[in-house]
C-alpha positions as a LaTeX table, in Angstrom:
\begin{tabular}{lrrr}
\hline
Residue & $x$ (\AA) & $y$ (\AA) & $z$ (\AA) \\
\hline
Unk1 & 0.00 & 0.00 & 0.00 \\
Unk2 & 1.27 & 3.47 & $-1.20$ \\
Unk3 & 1.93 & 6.12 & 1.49 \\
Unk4 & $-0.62$ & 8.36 & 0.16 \\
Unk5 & $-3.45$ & 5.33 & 0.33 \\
Unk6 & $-2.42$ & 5.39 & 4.33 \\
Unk7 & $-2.21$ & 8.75 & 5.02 \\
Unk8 & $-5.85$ & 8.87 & 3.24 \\
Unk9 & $-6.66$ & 5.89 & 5.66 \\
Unk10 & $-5.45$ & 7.23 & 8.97 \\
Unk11 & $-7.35$ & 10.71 & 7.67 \\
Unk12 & $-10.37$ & 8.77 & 6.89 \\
Unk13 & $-10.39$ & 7.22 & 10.55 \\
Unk14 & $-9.64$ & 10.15 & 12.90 \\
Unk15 & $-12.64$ & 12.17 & 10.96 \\
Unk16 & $-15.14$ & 8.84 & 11.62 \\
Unk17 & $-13.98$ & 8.74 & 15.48 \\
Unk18 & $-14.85$ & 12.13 & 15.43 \\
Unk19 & $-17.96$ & 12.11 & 15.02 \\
Unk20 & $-20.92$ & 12.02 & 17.78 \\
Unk21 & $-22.97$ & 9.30 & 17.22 \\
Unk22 & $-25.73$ & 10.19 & 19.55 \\
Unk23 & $-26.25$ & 13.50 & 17.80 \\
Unk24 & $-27.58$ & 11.51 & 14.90 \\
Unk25 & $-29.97$ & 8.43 & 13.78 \\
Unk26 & $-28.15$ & 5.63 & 11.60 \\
Unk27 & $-29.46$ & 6.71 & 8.47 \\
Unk28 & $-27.73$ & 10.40 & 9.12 \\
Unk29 & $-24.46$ & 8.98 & 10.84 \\
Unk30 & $-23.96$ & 6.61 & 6.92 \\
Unk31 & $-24.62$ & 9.95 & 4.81 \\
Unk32 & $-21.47$ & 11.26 & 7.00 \\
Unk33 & $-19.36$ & 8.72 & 7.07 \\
Unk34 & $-20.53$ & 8.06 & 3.18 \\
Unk35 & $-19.45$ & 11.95 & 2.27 \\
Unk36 & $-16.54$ & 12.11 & 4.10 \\
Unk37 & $-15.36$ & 8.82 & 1.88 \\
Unk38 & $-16.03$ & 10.73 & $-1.39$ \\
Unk39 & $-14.53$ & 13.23 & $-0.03$ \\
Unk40 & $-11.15$ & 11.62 & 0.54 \\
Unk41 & $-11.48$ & 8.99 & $-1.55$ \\
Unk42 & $-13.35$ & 10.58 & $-4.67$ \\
Unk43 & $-15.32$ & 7.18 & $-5.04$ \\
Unk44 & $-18.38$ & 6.01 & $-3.55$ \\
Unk45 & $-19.10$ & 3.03 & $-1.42$ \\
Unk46 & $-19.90$ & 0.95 & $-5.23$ \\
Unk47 & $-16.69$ & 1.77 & $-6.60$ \\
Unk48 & $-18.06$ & 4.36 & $-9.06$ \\
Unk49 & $-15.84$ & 7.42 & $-9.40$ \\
Unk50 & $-17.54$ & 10.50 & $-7.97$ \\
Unk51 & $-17.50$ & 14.36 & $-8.10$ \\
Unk52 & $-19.01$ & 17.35 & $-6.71$ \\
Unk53 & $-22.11$ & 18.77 & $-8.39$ \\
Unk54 & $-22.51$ & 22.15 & $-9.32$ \\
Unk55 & $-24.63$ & 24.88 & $-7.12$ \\
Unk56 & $-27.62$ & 24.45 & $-8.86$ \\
Unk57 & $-27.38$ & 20.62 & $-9.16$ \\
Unk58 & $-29.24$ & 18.19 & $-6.46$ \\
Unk59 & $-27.33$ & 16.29 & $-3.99$ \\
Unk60 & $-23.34$ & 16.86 & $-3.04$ \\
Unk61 & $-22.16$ & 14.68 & $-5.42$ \\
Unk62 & $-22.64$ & 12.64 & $-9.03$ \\
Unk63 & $-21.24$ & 9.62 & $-10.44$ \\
Unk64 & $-19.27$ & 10.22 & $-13.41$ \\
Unk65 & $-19.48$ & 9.20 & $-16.15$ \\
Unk66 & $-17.57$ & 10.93 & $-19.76$ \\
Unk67 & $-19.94$ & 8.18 & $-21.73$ \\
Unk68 & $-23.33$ & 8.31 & $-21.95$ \\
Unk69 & $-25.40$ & 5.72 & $-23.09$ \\
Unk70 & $-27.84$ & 5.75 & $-25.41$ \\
Unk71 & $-30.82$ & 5.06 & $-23.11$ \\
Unk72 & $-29.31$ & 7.49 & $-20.38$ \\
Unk73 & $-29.68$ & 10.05 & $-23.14$ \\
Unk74 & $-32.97$ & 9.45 & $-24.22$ \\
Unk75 & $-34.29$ & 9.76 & $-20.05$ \\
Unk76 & $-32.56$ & 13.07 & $-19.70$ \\
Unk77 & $-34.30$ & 14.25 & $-23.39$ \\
Unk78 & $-37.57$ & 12.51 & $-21.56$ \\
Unk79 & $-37.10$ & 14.60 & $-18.35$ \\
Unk80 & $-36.55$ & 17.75 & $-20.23$ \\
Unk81 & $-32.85$ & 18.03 & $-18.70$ \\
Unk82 & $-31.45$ & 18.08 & $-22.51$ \\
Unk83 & $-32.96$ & 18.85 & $-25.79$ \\
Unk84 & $-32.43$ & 16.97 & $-29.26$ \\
Unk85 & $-31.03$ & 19.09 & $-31.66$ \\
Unk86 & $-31.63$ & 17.34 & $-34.83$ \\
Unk87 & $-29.21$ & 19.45 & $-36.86$ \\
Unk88 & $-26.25$ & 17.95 & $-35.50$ \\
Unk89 & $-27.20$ & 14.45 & $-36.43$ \\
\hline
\end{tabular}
């Protein structure tokens, strides 16, 4: 294991010990633990490479992704999060 990997590890640890759990329920005290990983780690707990959103996206963080498929395309033209420009086609 690489000296950054347990520097990350050790950093990971102290910030989880510090933490109160009886200030929280379980479901709160995972999101915590579960943002301070992507925070350190920049991957979630299912392996998926993660970054921050934007201001005026939902949530902290997204999965990326530089591919899209085609069905992931055709739910965000559904959703009316992207428009289909046939011109470009």
């Amino acid at each position: 294991m690489s000296r950054y990997n347990q520097i990350n590890i050790q950093h990971f640890a102290n910030l989880v010990q510090e933490i109160n759990v009886s200030k929280y329920t379980q479901e709160e005290y995972r999101e915590i633990v579960e943002d301070i990983y992507m925070a350190i780690f920049r991957h979630n707990t299912e392996g998926e490479y993660v970054i921050p959103t934007m201001p005026n996206e939902e949530g902290e963080w997204k999965v990326y992704k530089p591919k899209q498929t085609k069905e992931e395309v055709m739910e965000l033209i559904q959703k009316g999060k992207m428009v289909w420009d046939k011109t470009v086609i």
